[in-house]
C-alpha positions as CSV (number, residue, x, y, z in Angstrom):
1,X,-42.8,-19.6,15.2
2,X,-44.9,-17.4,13.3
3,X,-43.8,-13.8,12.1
4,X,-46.1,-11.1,11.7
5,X,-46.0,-8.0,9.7
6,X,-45.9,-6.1,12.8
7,X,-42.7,-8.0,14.1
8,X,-41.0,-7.7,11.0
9,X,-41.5,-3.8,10.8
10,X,-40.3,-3.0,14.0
11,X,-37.2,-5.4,13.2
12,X,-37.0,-3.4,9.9
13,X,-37.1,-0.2,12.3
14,X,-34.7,-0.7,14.6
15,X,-31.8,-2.0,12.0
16,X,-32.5,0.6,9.6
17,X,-30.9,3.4,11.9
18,X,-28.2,1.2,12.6
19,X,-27.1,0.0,9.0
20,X,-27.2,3.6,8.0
21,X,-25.1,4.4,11.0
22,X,-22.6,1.7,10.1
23,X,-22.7,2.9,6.2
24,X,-21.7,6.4,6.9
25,X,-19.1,5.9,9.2
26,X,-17.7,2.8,6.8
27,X,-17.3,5.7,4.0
28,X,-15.2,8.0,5.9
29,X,-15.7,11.2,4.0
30,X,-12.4,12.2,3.6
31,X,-11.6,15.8,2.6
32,X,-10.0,15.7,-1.4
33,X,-6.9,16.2,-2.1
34,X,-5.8,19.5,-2.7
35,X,-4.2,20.2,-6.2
36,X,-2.2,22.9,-7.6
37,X,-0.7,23.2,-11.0
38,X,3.1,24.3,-10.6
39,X,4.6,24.6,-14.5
40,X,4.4,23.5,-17.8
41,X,7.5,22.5,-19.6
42,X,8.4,21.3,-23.3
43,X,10.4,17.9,-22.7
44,X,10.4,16.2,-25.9
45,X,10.1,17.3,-29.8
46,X,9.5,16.1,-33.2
47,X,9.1,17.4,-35.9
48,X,5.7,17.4,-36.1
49,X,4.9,17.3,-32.3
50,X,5.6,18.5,-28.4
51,X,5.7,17.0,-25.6
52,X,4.3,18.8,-22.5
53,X,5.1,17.9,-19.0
54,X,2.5,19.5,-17.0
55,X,3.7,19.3,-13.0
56,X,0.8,18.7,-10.4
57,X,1.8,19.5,-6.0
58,X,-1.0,17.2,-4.7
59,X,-1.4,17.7,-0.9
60,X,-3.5,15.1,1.4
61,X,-4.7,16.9,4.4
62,X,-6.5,13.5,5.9
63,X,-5.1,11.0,8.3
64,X,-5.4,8.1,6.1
65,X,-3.4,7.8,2.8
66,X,-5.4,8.4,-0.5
67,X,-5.2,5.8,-3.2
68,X,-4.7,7.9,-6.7
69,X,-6.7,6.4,-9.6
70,X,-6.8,8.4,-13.0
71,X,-6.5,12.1,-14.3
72,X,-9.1,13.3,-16.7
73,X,-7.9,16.9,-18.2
74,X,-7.5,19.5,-21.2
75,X,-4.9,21.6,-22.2
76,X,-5.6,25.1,-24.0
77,X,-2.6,27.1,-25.3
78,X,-3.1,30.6,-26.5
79,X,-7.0,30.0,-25.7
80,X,-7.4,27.0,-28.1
81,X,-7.9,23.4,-26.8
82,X,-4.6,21.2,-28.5
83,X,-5.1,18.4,-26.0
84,X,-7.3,16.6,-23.9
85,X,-6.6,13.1,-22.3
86,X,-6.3,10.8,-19.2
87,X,-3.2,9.5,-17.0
88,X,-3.3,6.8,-14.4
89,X,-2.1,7.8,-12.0
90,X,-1.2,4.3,-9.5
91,X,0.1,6.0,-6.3
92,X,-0.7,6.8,-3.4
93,X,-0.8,9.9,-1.5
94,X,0.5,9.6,1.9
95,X,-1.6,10.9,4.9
96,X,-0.6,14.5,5.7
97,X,1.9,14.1,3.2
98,X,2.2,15.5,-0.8
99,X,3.6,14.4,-3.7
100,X,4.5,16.0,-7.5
101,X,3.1,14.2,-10.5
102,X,4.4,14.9,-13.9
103,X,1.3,14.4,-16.6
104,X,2.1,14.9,-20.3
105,X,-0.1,16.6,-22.8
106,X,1.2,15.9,-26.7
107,X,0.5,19.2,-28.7
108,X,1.5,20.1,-32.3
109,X,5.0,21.6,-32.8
110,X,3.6,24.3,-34.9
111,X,2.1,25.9,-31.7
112,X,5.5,27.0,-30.9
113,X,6.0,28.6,-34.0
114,X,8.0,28.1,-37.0
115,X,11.8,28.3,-34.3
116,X,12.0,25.1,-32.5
117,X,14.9,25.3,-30.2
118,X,17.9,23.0,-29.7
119,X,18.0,20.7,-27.1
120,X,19.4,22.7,-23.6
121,X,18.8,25.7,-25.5
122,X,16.1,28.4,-25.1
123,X,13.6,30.4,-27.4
124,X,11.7,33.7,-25.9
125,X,8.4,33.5,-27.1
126,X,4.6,34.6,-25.4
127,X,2.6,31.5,-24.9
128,X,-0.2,31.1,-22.7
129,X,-1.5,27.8,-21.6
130,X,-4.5,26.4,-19.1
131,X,-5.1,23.1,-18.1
132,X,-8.8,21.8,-16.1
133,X,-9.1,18.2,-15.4
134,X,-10.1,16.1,-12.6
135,X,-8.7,13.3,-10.3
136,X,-10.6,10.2,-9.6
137,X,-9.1,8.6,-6.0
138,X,-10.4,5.8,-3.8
139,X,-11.1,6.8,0.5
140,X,-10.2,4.5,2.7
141,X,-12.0,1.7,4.4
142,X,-13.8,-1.4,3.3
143,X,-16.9,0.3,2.6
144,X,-16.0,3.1,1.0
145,X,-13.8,-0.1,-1.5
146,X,-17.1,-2.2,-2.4
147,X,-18.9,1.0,-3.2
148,X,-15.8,2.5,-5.4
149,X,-15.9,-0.9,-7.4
150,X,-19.4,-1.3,-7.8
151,X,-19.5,2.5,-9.4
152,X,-21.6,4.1,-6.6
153,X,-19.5,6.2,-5.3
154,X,-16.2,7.2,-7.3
155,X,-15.0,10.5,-5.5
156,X,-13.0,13.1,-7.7
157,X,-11.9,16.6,-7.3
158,X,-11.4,19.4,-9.8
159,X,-8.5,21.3,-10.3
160,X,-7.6,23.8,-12.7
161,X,-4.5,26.5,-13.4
162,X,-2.9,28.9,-16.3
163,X,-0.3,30.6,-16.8
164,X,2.5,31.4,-19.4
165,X,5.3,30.3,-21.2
166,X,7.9,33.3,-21.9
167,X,10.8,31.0,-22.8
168,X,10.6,27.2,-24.7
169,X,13.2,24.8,-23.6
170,X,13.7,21.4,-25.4
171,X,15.0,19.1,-23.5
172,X,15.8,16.5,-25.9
173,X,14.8,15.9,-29.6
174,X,12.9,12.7,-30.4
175,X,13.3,11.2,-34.0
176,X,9.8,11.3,-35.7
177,X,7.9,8.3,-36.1
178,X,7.7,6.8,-40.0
């Protein structure tokens, strides 16, 4: 059997439509999770350095779980950036359900001025703070998996918030590393 040209392009034709079809409905096109920074708490000090605990109320309004990969952020206090890092995050986010992630952020003690509290205690002070960042997840489906591993499509949402500190707690002192 011989193929022609004109064979193979109307072959071409007809499974064209169809492998697109198959592609777009393989991806799913979840809506993101929504993300909302709740607070920002001091959970560990040196003397040299804090340790943030920045807490995230991640909602997933799909039907099918979310698979939680990796937070890119910053951290600004009093309008200047002290941190910027990433955080696995290896969960997943249940369908129609929401979780809270802690992420830390490791800032300079001397942001907090030259009074460091005591551990359960607290010191007043005016601090603002802003975090921006993105969160890389996987959708479901097999699809939407072979094009997340091969780096085509990696989908990520934004989220951003700010707010301010009035009063420091520590909640436990760390001995500084020599």
């Amino acid at each position: 059997m011989v193929i022609t040209r004109k064979v193979a392009c109307r072959t071409c034709t007809a499974i064209l439509p169809m492998l697109i079809v198959v592609f777009v409905a393989g991806c799913g096109f979840n809506t993101p999770p929504r993300i909302q920074v709740e607070k920002v708490s001091l959970v560990e000090a040196t003397a040299d350095r804090g340790l943030l605990e920045l807490e995230l109320h991640l909602e997933n309004p799909n039907t099918d779980p979310l698979e939680l990969e990796r937070f890119s952020y910053h951290v600004n206090i009093n309008g200047k950036r002290q941190f910027r890092g990433e955080w696995a995050a290896l969960r997943t986010l249940p369908s129609n359900g929401y979780a809270v992630i802690p992420i830390p952020a490791v800032i300079p003690i001397s942001t907090f001025g030259d009074t460091l509290p005591e551990p359960g205690s607290t010191v007043e002070m005016d601090l603002s703070w802003g975090i921006s960042g993105s969160l890389r997840y996987r959708e479901p489906g097999f699809i939407a998996d072979l094009l997340f591993d091969t780096g085509m499509r990696t989908p990520s949402v934004g989220f951003s918030g700010q707010g301010t500190m009035s009063e420091v707690a520590v909640t436990r002192l760390a001995e500084s590393p020599e």
